[in-house]
C-alpha positions as CSV (number, residue, x, y, z in Angstrom):
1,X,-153.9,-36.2,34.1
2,X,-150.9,-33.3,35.4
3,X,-150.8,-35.5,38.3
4,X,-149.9,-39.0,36.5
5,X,-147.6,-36.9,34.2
6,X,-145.8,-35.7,36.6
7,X,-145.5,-38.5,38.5
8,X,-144.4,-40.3,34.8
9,X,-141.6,-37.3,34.4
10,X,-140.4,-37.4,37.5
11,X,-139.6,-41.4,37.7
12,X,-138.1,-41.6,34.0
13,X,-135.5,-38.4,35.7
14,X,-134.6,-40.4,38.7
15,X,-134.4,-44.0,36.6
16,X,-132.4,-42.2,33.8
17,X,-130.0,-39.9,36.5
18,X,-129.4,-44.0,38.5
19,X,-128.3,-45.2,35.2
20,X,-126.1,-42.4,34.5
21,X,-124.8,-42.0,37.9
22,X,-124.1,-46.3,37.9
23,X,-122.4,-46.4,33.9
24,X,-120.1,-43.5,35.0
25,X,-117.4,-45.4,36.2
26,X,-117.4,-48.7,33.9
27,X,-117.2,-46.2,31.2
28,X,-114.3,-44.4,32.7
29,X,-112.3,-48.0,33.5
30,X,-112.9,-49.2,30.2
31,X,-111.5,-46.1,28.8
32,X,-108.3,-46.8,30.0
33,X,-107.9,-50.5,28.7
34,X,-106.3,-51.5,26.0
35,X,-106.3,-54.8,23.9
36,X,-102.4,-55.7,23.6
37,X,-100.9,-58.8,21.4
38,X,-97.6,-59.8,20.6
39,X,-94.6,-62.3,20.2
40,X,-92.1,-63.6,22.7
41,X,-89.1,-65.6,21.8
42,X,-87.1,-66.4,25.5
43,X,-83.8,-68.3,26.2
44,X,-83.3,-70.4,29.0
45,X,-80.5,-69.6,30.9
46,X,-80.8,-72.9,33.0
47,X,-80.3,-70.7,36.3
48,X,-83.7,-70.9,36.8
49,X,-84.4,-67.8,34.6
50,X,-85.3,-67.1,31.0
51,X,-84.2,-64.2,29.1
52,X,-85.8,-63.2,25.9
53,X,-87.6,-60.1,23.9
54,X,-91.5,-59.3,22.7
55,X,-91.8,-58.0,19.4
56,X,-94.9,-56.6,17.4
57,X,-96.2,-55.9,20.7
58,X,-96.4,-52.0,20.4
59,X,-96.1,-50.5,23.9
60,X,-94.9,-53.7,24.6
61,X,-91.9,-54.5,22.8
62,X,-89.1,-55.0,25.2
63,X,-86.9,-57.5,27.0
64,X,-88.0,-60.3,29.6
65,X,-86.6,-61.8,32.3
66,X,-88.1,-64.7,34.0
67,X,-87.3,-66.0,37.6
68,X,-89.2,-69.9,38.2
69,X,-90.8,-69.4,41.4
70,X,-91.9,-72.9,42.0
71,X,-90.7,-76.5,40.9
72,X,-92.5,-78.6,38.0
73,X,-95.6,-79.9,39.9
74,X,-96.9,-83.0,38.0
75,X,-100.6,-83.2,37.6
76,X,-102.9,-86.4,36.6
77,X,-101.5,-87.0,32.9
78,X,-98.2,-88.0,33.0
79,X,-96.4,-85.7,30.7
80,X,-98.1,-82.5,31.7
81,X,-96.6,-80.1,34.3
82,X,-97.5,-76.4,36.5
83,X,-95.3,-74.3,37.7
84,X,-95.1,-70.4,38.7
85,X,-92.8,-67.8,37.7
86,X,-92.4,-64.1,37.9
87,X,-92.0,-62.1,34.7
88,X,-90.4,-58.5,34.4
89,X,-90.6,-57.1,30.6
90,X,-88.5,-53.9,30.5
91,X,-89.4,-51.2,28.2
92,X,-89.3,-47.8,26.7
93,X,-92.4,-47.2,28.6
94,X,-91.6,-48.5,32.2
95,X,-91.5,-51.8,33.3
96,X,-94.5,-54.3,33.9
97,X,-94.5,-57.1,36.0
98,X,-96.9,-60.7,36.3
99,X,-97.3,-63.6,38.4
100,X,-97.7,-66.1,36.0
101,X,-99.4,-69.7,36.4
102,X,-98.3,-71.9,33.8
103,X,-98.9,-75.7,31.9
104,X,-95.9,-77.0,30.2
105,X,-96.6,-81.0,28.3
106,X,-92.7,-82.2,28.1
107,X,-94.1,-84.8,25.3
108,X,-95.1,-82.2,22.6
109,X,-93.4,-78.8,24.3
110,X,-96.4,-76.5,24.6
111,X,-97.0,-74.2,27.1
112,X,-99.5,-71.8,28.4
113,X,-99.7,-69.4,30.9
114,X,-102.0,-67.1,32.8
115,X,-100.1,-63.9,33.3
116,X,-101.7,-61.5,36.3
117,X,-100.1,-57.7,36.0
118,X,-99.1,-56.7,39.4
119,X,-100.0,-53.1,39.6
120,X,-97.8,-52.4,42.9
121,X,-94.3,-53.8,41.3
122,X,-95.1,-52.1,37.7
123,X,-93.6,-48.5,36.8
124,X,-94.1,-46.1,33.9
125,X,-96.8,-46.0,32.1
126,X,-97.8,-49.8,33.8
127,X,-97.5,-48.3,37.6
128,X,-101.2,-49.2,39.0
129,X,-102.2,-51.0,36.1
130,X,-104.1,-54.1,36.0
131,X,-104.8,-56.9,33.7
132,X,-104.7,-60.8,32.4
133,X,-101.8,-61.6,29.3
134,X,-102.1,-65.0,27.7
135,X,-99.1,-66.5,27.1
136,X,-99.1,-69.8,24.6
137,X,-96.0,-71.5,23.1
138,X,-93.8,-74.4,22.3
139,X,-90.1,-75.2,22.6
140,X,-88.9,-77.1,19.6
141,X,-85.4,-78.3,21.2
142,X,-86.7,-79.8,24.7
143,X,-86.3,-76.6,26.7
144,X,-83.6,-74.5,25.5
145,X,-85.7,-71.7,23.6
146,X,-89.0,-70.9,23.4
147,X,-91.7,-69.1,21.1
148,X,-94.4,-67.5,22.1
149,X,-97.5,-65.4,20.7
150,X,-99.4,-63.6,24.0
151,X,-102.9,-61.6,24.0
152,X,-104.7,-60.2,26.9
153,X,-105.8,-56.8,28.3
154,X,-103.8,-54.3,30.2
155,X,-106.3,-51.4,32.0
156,X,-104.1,-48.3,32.7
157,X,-104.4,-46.6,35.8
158,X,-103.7,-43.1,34.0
């Protein structure tokens, strides 16, 4: 009976020192993410660039700039459109920086994009950081201003 206990002890402390060992560094990532929300109201400056601010954002509030890094592509309905574009938001806390994929429909003036956080071109508190926004919108007068609400996750590299 010593021997199966034994045995018993000694596989419950290797199966319990794996799973410590394996959760140590999800828990440690997860640690440094952070759910962020906020709203974006942008200007286009018809330069190929939008200027505009994100308030109620938190750590986020700033000012945007956005450079079009691709034409309107059309896709199979007619009134639907992609494009890429680079955003910088400038603030208190450094600057953070996305590629951004996004869906524009010219008929009704919604948007959405996929923002991806560079970690190499971010500084501040977003140097190394990594992370998906959501970006989702409409322009009420064609294409001269826009509003937006964005979600997403930002993980910290500090």
């Amino acid at each position: 009976m010593n021997f199966k206990i034994k045995i018993l002890a000694t596989f419950a402390f290797v199966a319990l020192t794996i799973g410590l060992f394996s959760s140590s560094p999800s828990v440690s990532a997860s640690r440094g993410c952070q759910k962020v929300k906020g709203n974006e109201s942008a200007v286009n400056n018809f330069n190929g660039t939008t200027s505009g601010t994100i308030t109620q954002g938190g750590r986020l509030n700033g000012t945007t700039q956005t450079v079009f890094t691709s034409a309107f592509t059309p896709t199979p309905d007619s009134n639907t459109f992609s494009f890429t574009d680079d955003l910088t938001l400038t603030t208190n806390k450094g600057v953070l920086q996305t590629h951004n994929v996004t869906i524009f429909d010219a008929a009704s003036g919604a948007f959405t994009a996929i923002a991806r956080i560079d970690p190499n071109t971010s500084t501040g508190d977003f140097a190394g950081a990594t992370g998906v926004l959501y970006i989702n919108g409409k322009t009420t007068d064609g294409t001269a201003t826009f509003q937006g609400k964005f979600t997403g996750e930002i993980c910290f590299a500090n």
